[in-house]
C-alpha positions in Angstrom: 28.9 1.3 19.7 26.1 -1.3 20.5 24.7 1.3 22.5 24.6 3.7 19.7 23.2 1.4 17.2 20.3 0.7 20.1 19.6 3.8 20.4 19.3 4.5 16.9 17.3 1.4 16.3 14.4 2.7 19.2 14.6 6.3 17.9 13.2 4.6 14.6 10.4 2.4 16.3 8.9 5.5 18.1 9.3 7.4 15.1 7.3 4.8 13.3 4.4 4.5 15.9 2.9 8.0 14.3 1.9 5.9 11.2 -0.9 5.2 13.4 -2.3 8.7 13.0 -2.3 8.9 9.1 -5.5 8.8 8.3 -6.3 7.3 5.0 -9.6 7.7 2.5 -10.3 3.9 2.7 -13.2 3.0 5.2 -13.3 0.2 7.3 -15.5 -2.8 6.2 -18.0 -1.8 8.7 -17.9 2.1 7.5 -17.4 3.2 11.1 -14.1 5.2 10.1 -11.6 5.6 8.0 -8.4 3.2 8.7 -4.9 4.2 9.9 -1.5 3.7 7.5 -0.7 1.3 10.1 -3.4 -0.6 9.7 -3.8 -0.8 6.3 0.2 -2.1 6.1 -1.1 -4.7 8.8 -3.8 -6.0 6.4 -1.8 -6.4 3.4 1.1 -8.3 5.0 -1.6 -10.5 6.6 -3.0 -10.7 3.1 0.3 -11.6 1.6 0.9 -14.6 3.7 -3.0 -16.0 3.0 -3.2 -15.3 -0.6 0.8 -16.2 -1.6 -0.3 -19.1 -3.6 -2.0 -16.9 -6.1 1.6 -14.7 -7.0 2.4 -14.7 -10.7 5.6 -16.4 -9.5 5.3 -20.2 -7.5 9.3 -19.3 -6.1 8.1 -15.7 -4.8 10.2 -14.0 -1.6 7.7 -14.4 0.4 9.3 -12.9 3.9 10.9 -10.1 1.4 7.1 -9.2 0.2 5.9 -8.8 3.9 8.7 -6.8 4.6 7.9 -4.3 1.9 4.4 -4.4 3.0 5.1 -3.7 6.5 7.4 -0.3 5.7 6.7 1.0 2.6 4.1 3.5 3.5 6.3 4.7 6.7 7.2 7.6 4.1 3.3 9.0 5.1 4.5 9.7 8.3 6.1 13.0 6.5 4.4 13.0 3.4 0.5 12.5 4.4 -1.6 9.9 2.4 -2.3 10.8 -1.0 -5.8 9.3 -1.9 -5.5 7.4 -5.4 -7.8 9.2 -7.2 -7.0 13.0 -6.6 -4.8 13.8 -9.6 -3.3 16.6 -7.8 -1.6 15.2 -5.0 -0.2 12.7 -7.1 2.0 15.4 -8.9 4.4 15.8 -6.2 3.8 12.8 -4.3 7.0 10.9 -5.9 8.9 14.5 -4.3 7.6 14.3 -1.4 7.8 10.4 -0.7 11.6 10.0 -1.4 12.4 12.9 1.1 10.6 11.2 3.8 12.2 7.8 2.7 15.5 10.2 3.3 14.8 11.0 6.4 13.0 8.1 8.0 15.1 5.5 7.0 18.3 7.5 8.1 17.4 6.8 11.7 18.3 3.6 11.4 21.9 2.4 11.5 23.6 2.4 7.9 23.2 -1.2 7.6 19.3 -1.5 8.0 19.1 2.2 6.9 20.4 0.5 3.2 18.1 -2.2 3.5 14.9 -0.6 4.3 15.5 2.2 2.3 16.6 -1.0 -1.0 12.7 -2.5 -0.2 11.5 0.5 -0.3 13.1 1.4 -3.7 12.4 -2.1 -5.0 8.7 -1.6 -4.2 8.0 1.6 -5.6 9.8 0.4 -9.2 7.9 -2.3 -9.0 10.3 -4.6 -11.7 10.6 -7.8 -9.4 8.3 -10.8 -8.9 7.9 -9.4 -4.9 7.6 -5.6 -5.5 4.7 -6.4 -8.7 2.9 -9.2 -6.0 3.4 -6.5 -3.0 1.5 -3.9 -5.5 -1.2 -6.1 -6.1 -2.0 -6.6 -2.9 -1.4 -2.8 -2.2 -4.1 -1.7 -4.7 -6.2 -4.9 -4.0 -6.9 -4.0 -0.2 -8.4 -0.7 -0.4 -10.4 -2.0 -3.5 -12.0 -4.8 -1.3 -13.1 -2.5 0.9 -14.8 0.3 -1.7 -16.6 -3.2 -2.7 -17.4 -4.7 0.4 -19.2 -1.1 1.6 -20.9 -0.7 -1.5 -18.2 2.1 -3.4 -18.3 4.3 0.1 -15.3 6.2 -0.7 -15.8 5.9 -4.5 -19.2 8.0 -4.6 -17.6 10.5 -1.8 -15.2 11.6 -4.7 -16.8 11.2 -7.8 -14.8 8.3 -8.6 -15.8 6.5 -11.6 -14.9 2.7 -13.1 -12.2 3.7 -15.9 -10.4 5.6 -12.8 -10.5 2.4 -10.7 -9.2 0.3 -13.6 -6.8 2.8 -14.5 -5.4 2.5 -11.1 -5.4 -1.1 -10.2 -5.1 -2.7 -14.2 -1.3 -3.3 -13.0 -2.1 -6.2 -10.2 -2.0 -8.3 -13.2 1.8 -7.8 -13.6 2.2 -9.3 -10.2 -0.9 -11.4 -9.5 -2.8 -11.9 -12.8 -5.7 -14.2 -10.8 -6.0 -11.4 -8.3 -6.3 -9.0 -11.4 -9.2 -10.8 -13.0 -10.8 -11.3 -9.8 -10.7 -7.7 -8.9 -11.8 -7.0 -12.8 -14.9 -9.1 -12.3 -15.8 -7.5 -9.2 -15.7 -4.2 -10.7 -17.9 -5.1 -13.2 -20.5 -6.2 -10.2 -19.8 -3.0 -8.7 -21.1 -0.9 -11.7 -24.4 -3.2 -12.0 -25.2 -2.8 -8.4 -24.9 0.8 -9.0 -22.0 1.3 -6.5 -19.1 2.7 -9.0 -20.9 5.0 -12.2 -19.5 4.3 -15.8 
């Protein structure tokens, strides 16, 4: 049985490691590519742990937000990276997500299947104080980066400001000074000519 559940448990890791090889639209600070899934869930659970203080909530989960962080895009692994801003994709993207979330988690033993498979629920409702900080921070990482290399991936697709607030207005639910900062930030964004009205 321990043997079983070992296996089981290293079936999932090596199924994981092709994260690494999902592409997303986001390019690096320095332009030089785009980064991997893998990466990306890196950054944010890093970001979690330095920006923690600023969570709507002072009594946040903080080892519960990381951990959502750290899996809840394993799902691309099956389902590809949808870019934000292509309407499209996003119509069957729900469909597709929770059959990979199916099948991913389900190589796990039952008991961590549950639990993986419970954050990754508990993420994509975002209703509690972890899942709306974790969602901030989601939709805050890629947006540092369109800032930091001047709206790179922004001008590439025609992306314009109300689509960026659209999609990142809701990091106030779950970080309201990570909101504003992000809001202001925009607003520099458009002046510098680097996201059009």
């Amino acid at each position: 049985m321990e043997k079983q559940r070992l296996e089981r448990q290293i079936e999932f890791i090596l199924e994981i490691d092709r994260l690494k090889r999902i592409n997303r639209r986001t390019y690096l600070t320095d332009t030089s590519r785009f980064e991997n899934s893998a990466e990306h869930s890196w950054h944010i659970a890093v970001m979690a742990m330095v920006l923690a203080e600023h969570a709507n909530q002072p009594d946040i989960n903080m080892l519960r937000v990381i951990k959502m962080l750290l899996i809840h895009d394993l799902v691309e692994i099956d389902a590809g990276d949808t870019f934000a801003y292509d309407g499209n994709a996003r119509e069957d993207k729900q469909e597709r997500e929770q059959a990979a979330a199916d099948r991913i988690f389900s190589l796990l033993p039952p008991d961590q299947a549950d639990d993986f498979r419970e954050l990754w629920d508990e993420f994509e409702a975002r209703q509690t104080s972890e899942a709306g900080f974790a969602a901030a921070l989601d939709r805050l990482q890629p947006l540092l980066h369109n800032l930091y290399t001047h709206g790179k991936s922004w001008k590439e697709h025609g992306v314009r400001k109300e689509q960026v607030v659209d999609l990142n207005h809701h990091m106030a639910n779950g970080a309201s000074v990570l909101w504003d900062f992000a809001a202001e930030w925009i607003e520099k964004a458009v002046s510098r000519g680097d996201l059009p009205e």
